[in-house]
C-alpha positions as CSV (number, residue, x, y, z in Angstrom):
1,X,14.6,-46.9,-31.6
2,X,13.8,-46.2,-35.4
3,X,15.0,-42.9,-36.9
4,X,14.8,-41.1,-40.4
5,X,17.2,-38.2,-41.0
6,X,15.7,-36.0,-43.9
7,X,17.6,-33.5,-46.2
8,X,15.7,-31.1,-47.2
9,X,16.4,-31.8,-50.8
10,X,14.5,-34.7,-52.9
11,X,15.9,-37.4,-49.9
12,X,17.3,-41.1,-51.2
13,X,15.7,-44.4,-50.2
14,X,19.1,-45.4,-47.5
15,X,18.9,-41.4,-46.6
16,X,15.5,-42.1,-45.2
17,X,16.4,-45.8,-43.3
18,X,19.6,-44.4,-41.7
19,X,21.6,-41.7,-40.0
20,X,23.2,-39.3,-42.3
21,X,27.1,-39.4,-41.3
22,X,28.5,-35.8,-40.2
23,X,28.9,-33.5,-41.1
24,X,25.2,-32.7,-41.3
25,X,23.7,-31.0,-44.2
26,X,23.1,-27.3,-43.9
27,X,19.2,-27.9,-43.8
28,X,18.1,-31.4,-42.2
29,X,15.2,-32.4,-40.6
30,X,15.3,-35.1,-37.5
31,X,12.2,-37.1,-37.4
32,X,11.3,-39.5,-34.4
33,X,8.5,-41.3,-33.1
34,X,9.8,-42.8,-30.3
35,X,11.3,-41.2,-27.0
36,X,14.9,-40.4,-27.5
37,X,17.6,-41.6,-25.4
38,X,20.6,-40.4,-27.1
39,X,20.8,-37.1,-29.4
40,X,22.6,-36.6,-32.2
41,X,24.8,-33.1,-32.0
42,X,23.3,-30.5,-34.7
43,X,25.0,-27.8,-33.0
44,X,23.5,-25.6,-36.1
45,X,20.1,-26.7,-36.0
46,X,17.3,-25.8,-34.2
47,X,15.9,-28.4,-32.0
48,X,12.1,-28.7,-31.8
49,X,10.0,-30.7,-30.0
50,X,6.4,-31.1,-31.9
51,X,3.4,-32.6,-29.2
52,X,0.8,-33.6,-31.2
53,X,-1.4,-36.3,-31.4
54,X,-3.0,-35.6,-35.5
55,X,-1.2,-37.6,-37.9
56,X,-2.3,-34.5,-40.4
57,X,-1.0,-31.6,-38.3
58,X,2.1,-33.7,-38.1
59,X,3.0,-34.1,-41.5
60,X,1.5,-30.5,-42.3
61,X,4.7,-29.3,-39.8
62,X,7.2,-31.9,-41.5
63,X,6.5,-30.8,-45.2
64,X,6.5,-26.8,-44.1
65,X,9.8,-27.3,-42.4
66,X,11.3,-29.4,-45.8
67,X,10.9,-26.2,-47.6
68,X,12.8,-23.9,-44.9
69,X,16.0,-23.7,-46.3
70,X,17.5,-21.1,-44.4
71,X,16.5,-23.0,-41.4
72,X,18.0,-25.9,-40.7
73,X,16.8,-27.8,-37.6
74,X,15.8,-31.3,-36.4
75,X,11.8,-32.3,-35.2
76,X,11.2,-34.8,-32.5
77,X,7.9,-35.8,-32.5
78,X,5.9,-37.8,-29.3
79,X,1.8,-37.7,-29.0
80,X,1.0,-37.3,-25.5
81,X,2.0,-35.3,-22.9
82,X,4.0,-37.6,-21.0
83,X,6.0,-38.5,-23.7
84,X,7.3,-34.7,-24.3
85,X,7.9,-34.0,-20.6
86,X,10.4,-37.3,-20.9
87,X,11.8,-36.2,-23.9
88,X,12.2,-32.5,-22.7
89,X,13.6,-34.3,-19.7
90,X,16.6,-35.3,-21.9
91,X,17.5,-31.7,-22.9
92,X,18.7,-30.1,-25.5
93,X,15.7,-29.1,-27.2
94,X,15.7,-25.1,-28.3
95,X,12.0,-24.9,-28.7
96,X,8.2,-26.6,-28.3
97,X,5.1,-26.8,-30.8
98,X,2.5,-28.3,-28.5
99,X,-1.2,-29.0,-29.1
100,X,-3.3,-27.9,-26.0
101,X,-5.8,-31.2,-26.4
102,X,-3.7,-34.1,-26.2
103,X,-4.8,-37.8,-25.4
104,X,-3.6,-37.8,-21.3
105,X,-4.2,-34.2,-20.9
106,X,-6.6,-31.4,-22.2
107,X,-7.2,-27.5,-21.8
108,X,-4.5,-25.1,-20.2
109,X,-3.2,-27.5,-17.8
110,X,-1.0,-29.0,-20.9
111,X,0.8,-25.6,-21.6
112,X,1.2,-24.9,-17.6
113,X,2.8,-28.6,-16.6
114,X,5.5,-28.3,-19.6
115,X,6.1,-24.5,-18.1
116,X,6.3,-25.4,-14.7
117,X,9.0,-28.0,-15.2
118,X,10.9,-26.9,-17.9
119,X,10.7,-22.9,-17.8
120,X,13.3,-22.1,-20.2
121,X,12.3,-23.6,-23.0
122,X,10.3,-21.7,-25.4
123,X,7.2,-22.6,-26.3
124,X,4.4,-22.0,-29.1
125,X,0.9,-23.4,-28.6
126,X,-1.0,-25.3,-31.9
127,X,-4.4,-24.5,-31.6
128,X,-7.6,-24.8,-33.4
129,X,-10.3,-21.8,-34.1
130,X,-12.5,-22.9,-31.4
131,X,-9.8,-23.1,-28.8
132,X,-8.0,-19.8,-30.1
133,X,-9.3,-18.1,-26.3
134,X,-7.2,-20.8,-25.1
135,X,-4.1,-20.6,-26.7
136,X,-4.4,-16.7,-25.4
137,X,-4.5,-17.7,-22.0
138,X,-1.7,-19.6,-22.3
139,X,0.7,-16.7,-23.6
140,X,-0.8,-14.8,-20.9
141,X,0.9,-17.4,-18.3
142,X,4.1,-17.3,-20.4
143,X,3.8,-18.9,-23.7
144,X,6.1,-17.1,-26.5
145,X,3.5,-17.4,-29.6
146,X,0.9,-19.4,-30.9
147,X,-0.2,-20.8,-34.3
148,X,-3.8,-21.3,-35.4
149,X,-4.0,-24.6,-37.0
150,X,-4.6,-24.2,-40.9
151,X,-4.0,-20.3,-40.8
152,X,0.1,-20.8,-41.1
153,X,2.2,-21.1,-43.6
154,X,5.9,-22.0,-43.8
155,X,7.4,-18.3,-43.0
156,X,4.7,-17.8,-40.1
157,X,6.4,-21.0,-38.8
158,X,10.0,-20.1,-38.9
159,X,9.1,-16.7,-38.4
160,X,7.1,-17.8,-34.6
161,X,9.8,-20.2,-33.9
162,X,13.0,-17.6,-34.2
163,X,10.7,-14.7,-32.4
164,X,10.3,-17.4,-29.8
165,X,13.1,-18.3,-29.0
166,X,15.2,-14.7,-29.3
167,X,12.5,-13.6,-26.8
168,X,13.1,-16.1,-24.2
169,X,16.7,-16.1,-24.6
170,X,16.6,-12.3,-23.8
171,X,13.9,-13.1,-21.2
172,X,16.3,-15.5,-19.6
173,X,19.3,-12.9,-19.5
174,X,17.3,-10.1,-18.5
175,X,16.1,-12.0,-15.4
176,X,19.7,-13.0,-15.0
177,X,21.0,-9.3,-14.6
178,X,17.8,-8.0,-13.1
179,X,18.4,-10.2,-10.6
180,X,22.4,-9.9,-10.4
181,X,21.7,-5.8,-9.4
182,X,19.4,-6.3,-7.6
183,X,21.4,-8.1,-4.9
184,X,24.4,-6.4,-5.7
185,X,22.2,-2.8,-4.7
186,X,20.4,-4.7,-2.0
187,X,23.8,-6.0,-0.5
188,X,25.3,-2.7,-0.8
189,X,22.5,-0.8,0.8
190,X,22.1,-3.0,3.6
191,X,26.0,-3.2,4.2
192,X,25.7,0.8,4.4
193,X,22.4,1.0,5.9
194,X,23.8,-1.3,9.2
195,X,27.2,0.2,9.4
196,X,27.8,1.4,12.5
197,X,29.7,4.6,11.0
198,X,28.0,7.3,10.2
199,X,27.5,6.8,6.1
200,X,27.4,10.1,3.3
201,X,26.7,9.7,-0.6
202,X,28.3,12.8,-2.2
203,X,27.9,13.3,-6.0
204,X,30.5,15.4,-7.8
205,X,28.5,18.3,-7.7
206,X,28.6,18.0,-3.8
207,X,24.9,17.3,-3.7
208,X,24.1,14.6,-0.8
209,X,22.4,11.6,-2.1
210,X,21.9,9.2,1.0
211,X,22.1,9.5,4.8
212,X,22.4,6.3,6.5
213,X,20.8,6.0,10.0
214,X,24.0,6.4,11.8
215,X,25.0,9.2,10.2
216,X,21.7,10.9,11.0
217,X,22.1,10.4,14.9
218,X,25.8,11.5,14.8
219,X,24.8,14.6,12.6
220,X,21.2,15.2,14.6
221,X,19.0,15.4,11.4
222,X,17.1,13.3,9.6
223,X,17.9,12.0,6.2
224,X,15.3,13.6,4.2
225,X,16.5,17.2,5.3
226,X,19.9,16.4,4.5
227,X,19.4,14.6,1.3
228,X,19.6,17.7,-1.8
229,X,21.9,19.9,0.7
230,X,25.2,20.9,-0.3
231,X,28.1,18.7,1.4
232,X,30.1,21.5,3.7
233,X,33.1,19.4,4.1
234,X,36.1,18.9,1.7
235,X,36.3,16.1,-0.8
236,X,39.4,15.4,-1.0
237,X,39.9,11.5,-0.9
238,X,42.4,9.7,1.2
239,X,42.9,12.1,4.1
240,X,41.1,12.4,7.1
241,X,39.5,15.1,8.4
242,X,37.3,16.3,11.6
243,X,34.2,17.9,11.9
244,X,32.7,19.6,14.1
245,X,28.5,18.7,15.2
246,X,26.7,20.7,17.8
247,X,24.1,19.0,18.7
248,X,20.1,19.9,19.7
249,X,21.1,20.6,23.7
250,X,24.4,22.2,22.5
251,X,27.1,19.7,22.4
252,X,29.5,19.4,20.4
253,X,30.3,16.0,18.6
254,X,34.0,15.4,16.7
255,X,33.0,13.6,14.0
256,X,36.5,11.8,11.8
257,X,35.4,11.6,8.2
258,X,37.3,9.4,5.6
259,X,36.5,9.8,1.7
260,X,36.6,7.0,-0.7
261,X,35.6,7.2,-4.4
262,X,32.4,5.4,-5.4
263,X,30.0,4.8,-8.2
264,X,26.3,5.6,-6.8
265,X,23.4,5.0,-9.5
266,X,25.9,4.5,-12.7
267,X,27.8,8.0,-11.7
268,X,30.9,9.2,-9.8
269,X,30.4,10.2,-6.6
270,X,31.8,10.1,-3.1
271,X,30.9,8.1,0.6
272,X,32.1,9.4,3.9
273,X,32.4,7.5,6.4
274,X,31.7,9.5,9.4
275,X,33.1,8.4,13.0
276,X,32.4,9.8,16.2
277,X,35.8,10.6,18.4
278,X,34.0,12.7,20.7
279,X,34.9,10.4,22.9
280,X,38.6,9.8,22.3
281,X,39.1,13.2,22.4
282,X,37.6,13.5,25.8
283,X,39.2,11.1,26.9
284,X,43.1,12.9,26.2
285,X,41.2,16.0,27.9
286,X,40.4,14.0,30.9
287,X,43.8,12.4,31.0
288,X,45.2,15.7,32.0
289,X,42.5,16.6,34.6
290,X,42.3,15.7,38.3
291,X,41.0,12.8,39.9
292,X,37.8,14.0,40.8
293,X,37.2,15.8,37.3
294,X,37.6,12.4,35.9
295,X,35.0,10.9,38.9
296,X,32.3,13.4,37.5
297,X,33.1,12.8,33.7
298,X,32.7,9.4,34.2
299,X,29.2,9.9,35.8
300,X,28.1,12.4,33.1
301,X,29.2,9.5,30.5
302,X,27.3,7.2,31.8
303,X,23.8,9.2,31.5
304,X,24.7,10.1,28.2
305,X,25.6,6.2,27.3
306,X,22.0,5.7,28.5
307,X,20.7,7.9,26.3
308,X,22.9,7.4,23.1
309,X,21.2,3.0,24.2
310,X,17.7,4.7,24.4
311,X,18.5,6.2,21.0
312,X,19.7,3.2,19.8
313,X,16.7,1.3,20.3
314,X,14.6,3.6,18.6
315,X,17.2,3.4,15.6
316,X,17.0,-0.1,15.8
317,X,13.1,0.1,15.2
318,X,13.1,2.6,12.4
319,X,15.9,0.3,10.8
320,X,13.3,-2.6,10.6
321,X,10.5,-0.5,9.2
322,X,13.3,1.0,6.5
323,X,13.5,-2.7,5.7
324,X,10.0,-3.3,5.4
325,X,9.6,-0.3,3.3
326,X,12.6,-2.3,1.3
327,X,10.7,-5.3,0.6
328,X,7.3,-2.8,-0.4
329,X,9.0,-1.6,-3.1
330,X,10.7,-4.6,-4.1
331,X,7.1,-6.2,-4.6
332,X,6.2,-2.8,-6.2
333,X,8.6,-3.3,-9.0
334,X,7.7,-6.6,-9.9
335,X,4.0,-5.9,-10.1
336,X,5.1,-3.1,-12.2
337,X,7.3,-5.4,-14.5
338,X,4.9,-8.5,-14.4
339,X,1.8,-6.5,-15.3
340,X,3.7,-4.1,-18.1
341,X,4.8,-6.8,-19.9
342,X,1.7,-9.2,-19.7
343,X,-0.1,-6.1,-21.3
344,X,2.4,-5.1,-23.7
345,X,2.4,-8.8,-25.4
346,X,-1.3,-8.3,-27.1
347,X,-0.5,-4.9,-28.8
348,X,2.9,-6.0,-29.8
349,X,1.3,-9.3,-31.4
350,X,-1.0,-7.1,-33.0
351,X,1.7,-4.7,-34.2
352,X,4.0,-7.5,-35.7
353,X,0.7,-9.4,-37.2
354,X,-0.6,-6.6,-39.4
355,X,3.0,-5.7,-40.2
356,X,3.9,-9.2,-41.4
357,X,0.8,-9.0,-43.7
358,X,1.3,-5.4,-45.2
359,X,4.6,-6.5,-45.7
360,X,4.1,-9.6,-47.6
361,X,0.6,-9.9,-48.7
362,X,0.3,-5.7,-49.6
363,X,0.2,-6.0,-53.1
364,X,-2.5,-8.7,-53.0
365,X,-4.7,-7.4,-50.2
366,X,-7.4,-4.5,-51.5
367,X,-7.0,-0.3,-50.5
368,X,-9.3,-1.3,-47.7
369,X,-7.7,-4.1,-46.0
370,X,-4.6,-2.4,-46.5
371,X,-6.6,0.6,-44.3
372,X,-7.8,-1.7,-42.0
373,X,-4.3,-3.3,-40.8
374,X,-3.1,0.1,-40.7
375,X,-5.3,1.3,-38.4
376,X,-4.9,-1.3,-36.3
377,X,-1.5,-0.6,-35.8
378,X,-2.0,3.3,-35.2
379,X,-4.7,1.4,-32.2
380,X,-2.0,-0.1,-30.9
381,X,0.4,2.4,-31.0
382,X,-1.8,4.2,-29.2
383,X,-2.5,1.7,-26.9
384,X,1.0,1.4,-25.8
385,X,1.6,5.1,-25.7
386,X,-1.4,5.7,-23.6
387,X,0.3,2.5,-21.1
388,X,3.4,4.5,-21.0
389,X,1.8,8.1,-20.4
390,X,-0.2,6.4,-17.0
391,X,3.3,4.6,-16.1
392,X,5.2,8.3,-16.2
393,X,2.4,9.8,-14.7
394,X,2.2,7.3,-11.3
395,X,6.2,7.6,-11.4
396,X,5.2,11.4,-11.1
397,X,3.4,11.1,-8.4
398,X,5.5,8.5,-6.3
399,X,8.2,11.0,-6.2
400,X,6.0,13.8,-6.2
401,X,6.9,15.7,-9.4
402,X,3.7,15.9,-10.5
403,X,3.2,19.5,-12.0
404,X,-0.4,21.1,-10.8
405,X,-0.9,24.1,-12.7
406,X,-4.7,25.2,-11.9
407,X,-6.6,27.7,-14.8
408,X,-9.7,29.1,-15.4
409,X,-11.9,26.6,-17.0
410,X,-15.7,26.8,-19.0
411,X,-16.4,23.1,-17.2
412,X,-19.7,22.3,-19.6
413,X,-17.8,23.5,-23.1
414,X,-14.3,21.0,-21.7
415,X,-17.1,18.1,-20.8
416,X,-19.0,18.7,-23.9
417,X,-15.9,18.1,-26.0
418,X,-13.9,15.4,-23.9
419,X,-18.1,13.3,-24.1
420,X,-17.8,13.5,-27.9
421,X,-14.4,12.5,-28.3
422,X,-14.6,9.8,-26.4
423,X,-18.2,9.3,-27.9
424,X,-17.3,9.2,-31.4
425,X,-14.7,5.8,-30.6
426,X,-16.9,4.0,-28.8
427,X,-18.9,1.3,-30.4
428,X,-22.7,1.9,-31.1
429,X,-24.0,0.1,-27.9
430,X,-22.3,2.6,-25.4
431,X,-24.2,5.7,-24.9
432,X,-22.5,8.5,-23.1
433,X,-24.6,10.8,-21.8
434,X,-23.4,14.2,-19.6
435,X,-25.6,16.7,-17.7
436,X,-25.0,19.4,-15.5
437,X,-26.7,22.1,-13.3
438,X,-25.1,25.0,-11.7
439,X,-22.5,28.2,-12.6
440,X,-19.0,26.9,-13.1
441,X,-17.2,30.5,-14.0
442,X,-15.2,30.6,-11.1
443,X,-13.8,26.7,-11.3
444,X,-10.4,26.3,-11.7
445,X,-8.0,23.3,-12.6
446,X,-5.4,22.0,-14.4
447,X,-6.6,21.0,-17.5
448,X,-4.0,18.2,-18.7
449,X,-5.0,16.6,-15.6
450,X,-8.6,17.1,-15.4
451,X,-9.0,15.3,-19.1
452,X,-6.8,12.5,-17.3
453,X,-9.0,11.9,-14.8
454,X,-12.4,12.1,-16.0
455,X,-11.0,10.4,-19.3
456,X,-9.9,7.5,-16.9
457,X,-13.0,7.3,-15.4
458,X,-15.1,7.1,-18.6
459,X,-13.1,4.9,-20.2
460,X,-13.6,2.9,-16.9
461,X,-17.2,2.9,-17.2
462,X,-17.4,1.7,-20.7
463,X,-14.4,-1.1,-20.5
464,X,-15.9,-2.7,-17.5
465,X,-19.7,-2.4,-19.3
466,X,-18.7,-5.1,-21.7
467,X,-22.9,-5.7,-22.5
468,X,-22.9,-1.8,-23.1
469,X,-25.6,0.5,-22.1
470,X,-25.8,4.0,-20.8
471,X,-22.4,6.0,-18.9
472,X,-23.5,8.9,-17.4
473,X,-21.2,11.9,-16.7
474,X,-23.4,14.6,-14.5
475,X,-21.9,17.6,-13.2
476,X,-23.2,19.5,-10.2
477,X,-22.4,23.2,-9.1
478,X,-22.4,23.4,-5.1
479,X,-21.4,26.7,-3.2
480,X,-17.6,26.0,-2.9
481,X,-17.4,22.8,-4.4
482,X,-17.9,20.8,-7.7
483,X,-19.2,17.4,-7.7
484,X,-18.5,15.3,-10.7
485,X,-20.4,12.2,-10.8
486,X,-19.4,9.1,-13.4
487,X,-22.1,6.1,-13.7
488,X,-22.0,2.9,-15.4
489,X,-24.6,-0.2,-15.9
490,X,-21.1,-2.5,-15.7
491,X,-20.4,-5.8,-13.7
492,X,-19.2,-3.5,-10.7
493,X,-16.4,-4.4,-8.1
494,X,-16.8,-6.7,-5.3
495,X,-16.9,-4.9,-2.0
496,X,-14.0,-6.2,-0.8
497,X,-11.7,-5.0,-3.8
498,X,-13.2,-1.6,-4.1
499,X,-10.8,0.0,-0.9
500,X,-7.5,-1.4,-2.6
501,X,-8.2,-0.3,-6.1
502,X,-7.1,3.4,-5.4
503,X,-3.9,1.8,-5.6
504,X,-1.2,1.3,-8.4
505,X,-1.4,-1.9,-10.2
506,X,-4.3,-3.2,-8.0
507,X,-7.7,-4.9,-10.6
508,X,-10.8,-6.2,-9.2
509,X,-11.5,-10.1,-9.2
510,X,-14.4,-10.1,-11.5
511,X,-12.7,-8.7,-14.6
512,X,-12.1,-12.0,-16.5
513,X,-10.5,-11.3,-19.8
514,X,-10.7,-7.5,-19.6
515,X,-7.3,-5.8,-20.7
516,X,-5.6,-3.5,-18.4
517,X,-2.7,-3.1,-15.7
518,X,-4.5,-0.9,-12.8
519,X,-3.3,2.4,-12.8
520,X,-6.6,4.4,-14.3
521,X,-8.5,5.1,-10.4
522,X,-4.4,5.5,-9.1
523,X,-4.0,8.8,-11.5
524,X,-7.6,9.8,-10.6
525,X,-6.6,9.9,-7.2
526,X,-2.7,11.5,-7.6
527,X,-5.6,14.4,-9.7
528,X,-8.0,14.6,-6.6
529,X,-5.3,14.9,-4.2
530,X,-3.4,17.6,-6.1
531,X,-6.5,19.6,-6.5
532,X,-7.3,18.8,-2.7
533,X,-10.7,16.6,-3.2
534,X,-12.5,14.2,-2.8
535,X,-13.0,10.7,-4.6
536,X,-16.0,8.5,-3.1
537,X,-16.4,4.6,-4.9
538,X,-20.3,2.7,-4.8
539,X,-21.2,-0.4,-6.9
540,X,-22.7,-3.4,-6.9
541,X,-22.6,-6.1,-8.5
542,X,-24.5,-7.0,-11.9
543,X,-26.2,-3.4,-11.4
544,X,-23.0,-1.0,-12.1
545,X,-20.3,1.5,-10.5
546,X,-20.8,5.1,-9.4
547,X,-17.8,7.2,-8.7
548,X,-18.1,10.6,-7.2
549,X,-15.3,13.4,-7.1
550,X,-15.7,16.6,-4.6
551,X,-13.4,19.3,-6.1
552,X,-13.4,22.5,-3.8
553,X,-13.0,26.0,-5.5
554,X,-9.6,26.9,-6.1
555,X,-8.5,30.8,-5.1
């Protein structure tokens, strides 16, 4: 195996024919064309793997990393496919340039076979103009960066490479301690959740937090009454005390609570562990009773043991839909995690790109680009503030927060202005047009919410008409309702996606490339229920959506 080991200073004729003896110079470049079997250890440099099958592209990278001398790291280069998944095989590489179009493997499936067996490696696509829609694709299934061929320079490089691999690495450890709690919360819930005692979270202001299912049969309630009262018992850890429970037909349970001091959610607070000794102290009652006392105990016992199996069983149930529920929301979270950060990477790219150039290029680049880039990243800014907003809101409404606060409203003067807003930021081959008949003095709403919705809903009609064409906004006066109606000459939603996408998170199948993350008809719906409405989907598709909202009058 030939190797040349390159310092990044004018190199000597025996510096380029054999291995430079450690230590290694700050800045050196390892150059290889074969597969590696042994490594040398640069414990400083940066390992990276190149994949590329131009000769020109190749050198290109070799003289732009000769001049990075605050960046010392060592190039392995192979030109197929299978050559870099035997070398990655090997280890210790820190990061991967890879050309999507190699000689025993083309397209997306390159970037996707190096991710699916070596997931922890970062890597940074090297793609031409015409496959630039590509190299896209491929950060959407979990490439860092990429690098359009001839549009980089030497700090782009270094600068993709270190953003690389920083994200993964804090990637990697935020799965790692995502994870970690998880389990750790999952193991502890469940331990409490199947106790057989009777389990109470108490914060320090005496507020109860969780009720498990036990605890709600000894104490005949149900958890969500109980969760938010005040805890009526002392707190004083370490001593047992007994409580007294009378039940729904009158009886009184003993219940022995124990405290121990916990943290719940980051914050002191207190469990009990509740016990029922109704029994035990029966039993020293009986003890002191006649014979025939004991007889009809005994018989009285054994109806209620029936019961208390019955009630089990019907525990037991609701303990396996509790788990269910679990695993619901587990799912939930991801899809909440997976589809924020796939949305956030484009805005963020675009954010960093037109940053990088005002930065560096600003006092070459004319008052207008300068504008330009600018904008761009008040667009994105915006972009990622509107993404937050709709995450609050949904939050808002999944632990039903959401604050409804119904005014009088002049409907046609609110649509009027909302059409020309929106209007006046839409490209020229959108027309938004907005009718209405009828007399609207006596609707009500919230307004905040209102300008959500329909704001959704024309935003909709216009993202998902990608050919442009007309978006219609009519408004209609009935007796004791009003009907808003929004209309779009879009790709519309295939029938079997339109019942689920009321949901959080939830696309159709036909969008393609189209940006988004779900949530817009999921906040349209949170607003129609709080007003008490009614939301009503029809499209087709090729022809285009109609969505209709039935909003009674408010009194």
């Amino acid at each position: 195996m030939s190797s040349t080991y390159l310092p990044v200073t004018s190199p000597s004729a025996d510096q380029r024919n054999f291995p430079v003896p450690s230590p290694v110079p700050a800045s050196v470049i390892y150059f290889q064309n074969k597969l590696p079997t042994e490594r040398p250890d640069h414990s400083d440099c940066t390992r990276i793997l190149l994949i590329e099958d131009d000769i020109q592209d190749v050198e290109l990278i070799k003289a732009l990393l000769k001049k990075a001398k605050h960046f010392p790291a060592t190039l392995t280069h192979v030109e197929t496919l299978e050559q870099g998944l035997e070398c990655l095989s090997y280890g210790n590489i820190d990061i991967v340039l890879c050309d999507l179009f190699l000689p025993d493997q083309q397209g997306l499936e390159t970037f996707c076979e190096i991710y699916a067996q070596f997931p922890e490696v970062p890597i940074i696509i090297l793609s031409g103009l015409t496959d630039e829609n590509l190299a896209i694709e491929a950060l959407q299934e979990g490439a860092q960066d990429y690098l359009v061929k001839g549009e980089f320079d030497r700090n782009l490089l270094i600068r993709s490479m270190r953003y690389g691999i920083e994200r993964q690495r804090l990637l990697l450890a935020l799965k790692r301690k995502t994870e970690a709690l998880r389990a750790s919360e999952e193991q502890f819930r469940t331990m409490i959740t199947r106790n057989a005692d009777g389990v109470v979270i108490i914060d320090h202001n005496r507020v109860i937090q969780f009720v498990n299912p036990a605890a709600e049969y000894l104490m005949n309630c149900k958890a969500e009454k109980l969760q938010g009262e005040l805890w009526c018992s002392s707190l004083v850890v370490g001593q047992s005390t007994e409580l007294d429970i009378r039940s729904s037909y009158g009886k009184i349970v003993i219940a022995e609570i124990q405290l121990v001091e916990i943290q719940w959610e980051g914050k002191k607070a207190y469990m009990a562990s509740l016990r029922d000794i109704t029994t035990r102290k029966e039993i020293e009652i009986a003890q002191k009773e006649l014979n025939d006392e004991l007889e009809r105990r005994v018989e009285e016992r054994t109806v209620e043991l029936r019961v208390a199996n019955a009630q089990l069983q019907v525990l037991e149930l609701r303990l396996r839909q509790s788990l269910v529920k679990e695993k619901e929301l587990s799912n939930f979270k991801s899809r909440i995690i997976s589809s924020i950060s796939h949305e956030y990477r484009t805005p963020l790219t675009t954010i960093s790109s037109s940053a990088a150039i005002l930065e560096r290029y600003g006092h070459k680049i004319n008052p207008t680009q300068q504008v330009k880039h600018c904008r761009r990243i008040q667009s994105m800014v915006q972009h990622l503030t509107g993404l937050v907003d709709d995450v609050l809101f949904i939050n808002k409404t999944e632990f039903d927060q959401l604050d409804f606060q119904p005014a009088p409203i002049d409907l046609v003067i609110f649509c009027n202005k909302l059409v020309d807003e929106i209007q006046s930021k839409t490209t020229d081959k959108h027309q938004i047009l907005f009718s209405h008949e009828g007399d609207y003095k006596e609707f009500r709403s919230d307004p905040k919410l209102l300008r959500q919705m329909l704001t959704n809903l024309l935003s909709n009609a216009i993202k998902y008409s990608p050919q442009g064409g007309k978006v219609e906004l009519n408004a209609k006066c009935e007796t004791n309702q009003v009907i808003l109606e929004v209309t779009d000459e879009g790709i519309g939603i295939p029938k079997h996606d339109q019942g689920e996408l009321f949901n959080s998170f939830t696309r159709g199948s036909n969008i393609g490339s189209i940006a988004g993350i779900g949530l817009g008809l999921s906040i349209v719906k949170s607003y129609v229920e709080q007003h008490q409405g009614e939301i009503v989907m029809a499209s087709k598709i090729g022809v285009g959506t109609r969505v209709t909202v039935s909003l009674p009058f408010l009194r």
